[in-house]
C-alpha positions in Angstrom: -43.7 -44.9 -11.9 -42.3 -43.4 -9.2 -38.9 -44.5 -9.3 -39.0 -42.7 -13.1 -40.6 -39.1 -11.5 -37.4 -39.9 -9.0 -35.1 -40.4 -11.8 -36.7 -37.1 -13.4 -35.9 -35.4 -10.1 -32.7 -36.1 -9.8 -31.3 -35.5 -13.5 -33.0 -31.9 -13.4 -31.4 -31.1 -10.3 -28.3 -32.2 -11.3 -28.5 -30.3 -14.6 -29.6 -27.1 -12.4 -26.5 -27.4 -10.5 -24.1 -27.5 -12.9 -25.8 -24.7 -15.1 -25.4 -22.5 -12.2 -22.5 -23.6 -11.9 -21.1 -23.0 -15.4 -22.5 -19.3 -14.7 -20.9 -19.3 -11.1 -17.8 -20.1 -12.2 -17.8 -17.3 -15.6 -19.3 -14.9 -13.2 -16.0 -15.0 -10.8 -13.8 -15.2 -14.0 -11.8 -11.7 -14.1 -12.5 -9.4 -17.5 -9.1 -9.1 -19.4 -9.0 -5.4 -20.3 -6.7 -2.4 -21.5 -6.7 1.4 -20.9 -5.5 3.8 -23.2 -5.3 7.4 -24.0 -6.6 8.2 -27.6 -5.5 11.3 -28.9 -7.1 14.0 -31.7 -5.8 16.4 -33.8 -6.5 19.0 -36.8 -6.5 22.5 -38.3 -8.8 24.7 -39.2 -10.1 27.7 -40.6 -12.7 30.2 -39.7 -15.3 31.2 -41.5 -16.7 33.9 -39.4 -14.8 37.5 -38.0 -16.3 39.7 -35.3 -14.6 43.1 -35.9 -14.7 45.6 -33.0 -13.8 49.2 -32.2 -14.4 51.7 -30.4 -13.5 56.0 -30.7 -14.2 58.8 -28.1 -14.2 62.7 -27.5 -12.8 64.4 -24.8 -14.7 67.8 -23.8 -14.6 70.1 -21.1 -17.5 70.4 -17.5 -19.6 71.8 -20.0 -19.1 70.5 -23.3 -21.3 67.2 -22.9 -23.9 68.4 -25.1 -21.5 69.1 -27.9 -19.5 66.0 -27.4 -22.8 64.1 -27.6 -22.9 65.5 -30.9 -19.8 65.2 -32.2 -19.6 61.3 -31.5 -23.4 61.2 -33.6 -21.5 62.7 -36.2 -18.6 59.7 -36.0 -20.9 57.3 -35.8 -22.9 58.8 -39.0 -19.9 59.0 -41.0 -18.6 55.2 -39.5 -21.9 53.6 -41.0 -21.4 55.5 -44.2 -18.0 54.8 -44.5 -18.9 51.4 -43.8 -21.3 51.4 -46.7 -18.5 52.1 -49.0 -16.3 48.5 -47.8 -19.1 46.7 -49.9 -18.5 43.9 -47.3 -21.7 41.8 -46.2 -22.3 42.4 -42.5 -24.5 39.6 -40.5 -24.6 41.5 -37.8 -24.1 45.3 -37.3 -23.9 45.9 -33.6 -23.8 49.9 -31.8 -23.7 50.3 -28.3 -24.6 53.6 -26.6 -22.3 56.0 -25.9 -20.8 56.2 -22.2 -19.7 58.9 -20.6 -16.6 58.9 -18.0 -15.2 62.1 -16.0 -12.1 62.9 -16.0 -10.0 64.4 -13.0 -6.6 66.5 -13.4 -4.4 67.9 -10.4 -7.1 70.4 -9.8 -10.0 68.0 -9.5 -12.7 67.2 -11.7 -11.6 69.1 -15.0 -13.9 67.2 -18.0 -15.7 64.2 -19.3 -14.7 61.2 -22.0 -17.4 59.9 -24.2 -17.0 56.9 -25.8 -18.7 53.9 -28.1 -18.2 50.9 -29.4 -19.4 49.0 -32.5 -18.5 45.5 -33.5 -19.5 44.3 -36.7 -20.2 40.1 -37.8 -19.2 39.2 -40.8 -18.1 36.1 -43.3 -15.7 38.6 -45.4 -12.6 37.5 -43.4 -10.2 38.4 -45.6 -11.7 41.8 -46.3 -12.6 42.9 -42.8 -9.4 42.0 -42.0 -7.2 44.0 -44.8 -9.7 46.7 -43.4 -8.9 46.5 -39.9 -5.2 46.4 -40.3 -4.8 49.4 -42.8 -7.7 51.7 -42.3 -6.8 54.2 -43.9 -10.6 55.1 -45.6 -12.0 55.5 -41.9 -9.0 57.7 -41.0 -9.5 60.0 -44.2 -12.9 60.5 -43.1 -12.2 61.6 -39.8 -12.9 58.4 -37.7 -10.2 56.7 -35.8 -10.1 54.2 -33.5 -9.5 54.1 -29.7 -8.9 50.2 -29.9 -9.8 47.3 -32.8 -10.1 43.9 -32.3 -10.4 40.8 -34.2 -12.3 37.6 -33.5 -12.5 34.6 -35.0 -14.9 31.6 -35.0 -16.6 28.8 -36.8 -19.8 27.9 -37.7 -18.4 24.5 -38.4 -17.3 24.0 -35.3 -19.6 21.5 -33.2 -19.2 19.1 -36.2 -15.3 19.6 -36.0 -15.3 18.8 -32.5 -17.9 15.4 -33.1 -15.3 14.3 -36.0 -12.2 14.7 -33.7 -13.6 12.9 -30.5 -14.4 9.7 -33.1 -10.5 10.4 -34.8 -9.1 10.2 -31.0 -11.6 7.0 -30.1 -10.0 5.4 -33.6 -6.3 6.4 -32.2 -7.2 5.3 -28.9 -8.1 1.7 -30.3 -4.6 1.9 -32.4 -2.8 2.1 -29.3 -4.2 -0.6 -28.1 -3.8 -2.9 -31.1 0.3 -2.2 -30.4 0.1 -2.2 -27.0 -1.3 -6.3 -27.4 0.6 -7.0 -30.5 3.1 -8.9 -28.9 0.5 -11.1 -26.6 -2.1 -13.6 -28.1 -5.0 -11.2 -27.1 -6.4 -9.4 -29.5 -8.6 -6.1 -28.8 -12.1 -6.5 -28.8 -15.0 -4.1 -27.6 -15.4 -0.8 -26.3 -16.3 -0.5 -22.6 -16.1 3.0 -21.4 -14.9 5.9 -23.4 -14.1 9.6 -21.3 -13.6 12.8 -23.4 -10.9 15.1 -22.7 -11.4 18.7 -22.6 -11.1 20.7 -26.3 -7.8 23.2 -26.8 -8.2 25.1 -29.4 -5.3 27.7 -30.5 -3.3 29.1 -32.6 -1.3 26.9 -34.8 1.9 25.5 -33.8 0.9 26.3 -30.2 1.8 24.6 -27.2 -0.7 26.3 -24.5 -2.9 24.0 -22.8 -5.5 24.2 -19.9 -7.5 22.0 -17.5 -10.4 24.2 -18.0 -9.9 24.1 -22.2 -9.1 26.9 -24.5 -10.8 28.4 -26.8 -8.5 31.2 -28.7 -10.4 33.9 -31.3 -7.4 35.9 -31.9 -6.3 33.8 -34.6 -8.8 32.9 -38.2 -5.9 29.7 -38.6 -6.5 27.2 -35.5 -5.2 23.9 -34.3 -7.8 22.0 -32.2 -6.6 18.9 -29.6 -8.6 16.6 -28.0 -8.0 13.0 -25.7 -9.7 10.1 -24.7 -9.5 7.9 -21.9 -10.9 4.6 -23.5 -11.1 0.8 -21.7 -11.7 -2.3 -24.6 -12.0 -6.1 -23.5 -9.6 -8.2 -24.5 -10.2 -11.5 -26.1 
């Protein structure tokens, strides 16, 4: 009886060894892996436009009271004019009016008043005609100091999901051809590192470390990379 709990013994220690040996020996086994740089690409089109401008008076030391009313009157006929366009605002934004002194060679000779209003809106293609000829502001005795166009999209979060799994699919491409010519074959995804988004104009070449993120054009080309590591098998 005893020689059989010996016998026992001495097959389950030998089993234990060479189980942790087995594991041992895969532990110190190096990983075959392969780096690679994925990259994303696409165009675009906004589908919202942030219209600003701005328009001032000029008036002498003690004309503030009357330029104060004269840019009320502006911004009356500016919202009525407005009005006119038809075009669906989301957001109709009026900042107050500031006032800034002006100095000449003998001192302190007047004051500038001015205001800005930018205006939110899906009607790109409208609010843009309008801010490029605007005539119908001009005939009603509004014009502008400085006008500016912005452009965004309300898409653009999901853009920016689909392109980081487009540049994880063209990272994994590259390193399909990289291995084409070995017997290893690419296997799983280990670590995966997003590059920063540029987003610009089309056919643009500008790129930063920080990112960009241009608004000047409604047309926009967005680029993205990533560093990804699969196991090889």
């Amino acid at each position: 009886m005893k020689n059989s709990w010996a016998f026992i013994l001495g097959i389950s220690i030998i089993i234990a060894f060479g189980v942790w040996g087995w594991f041992f020996q895969q532990s110190r086994q190096v990983q075959q892996t392969v780096r690679v740089v994925g990259y994303g690409t696409e165009e675009f089109d906004s589908d919202i436009v942030k219209w600003s401008v701005s328009f001032s008076e000029r008036v002498s030391l003690t004309g503030t009271q009357e330029g104060y009313q004269i840019m009320a009157r502006k911004l009356e006929n500016f919202q009525k004019l407005w009005e006119q366009t038809g075009i669906q605002a989301s957001e109709f934004k009026v900042f107050p009016v500031n006032v800034n002194r002006e100095y000449g060679t003998g001192g302190h000779i007047g004051y500038t008043l001015d205001q800005r209003i930018y205006i939110v809106s899906n009607e790109i293609e409208k609010v843009e005609q309008l801010a490029i000829d605007p005539i119908l502001f001009v005939d009603g005795g509004v014009t502008f100091d400085n006008s500016t166009m912005e452009f965004y999209s309300s898409e653009i979060e999901e853009i920016k999901k689909q392109l980081l799994g487009k540049a994880t699919e063209n990272a994994y491409e590259r390193a399909a051809e990289i291995t084409s010519t070995t017997d290893l074959k690419v296997d799983k995804l280990i670590s995966a590192r997003a590059g920063v988004f540029q987003i610009t104009e089309p056919y643009s070449t500008e790129v930063a470390g920080y990112g960009i993120h241009n608004t000047s054009s409604a047309r926009k080309n967005i680029k993205v990379t990533v560093s990804a590591e699969f196991t090889l098998k």
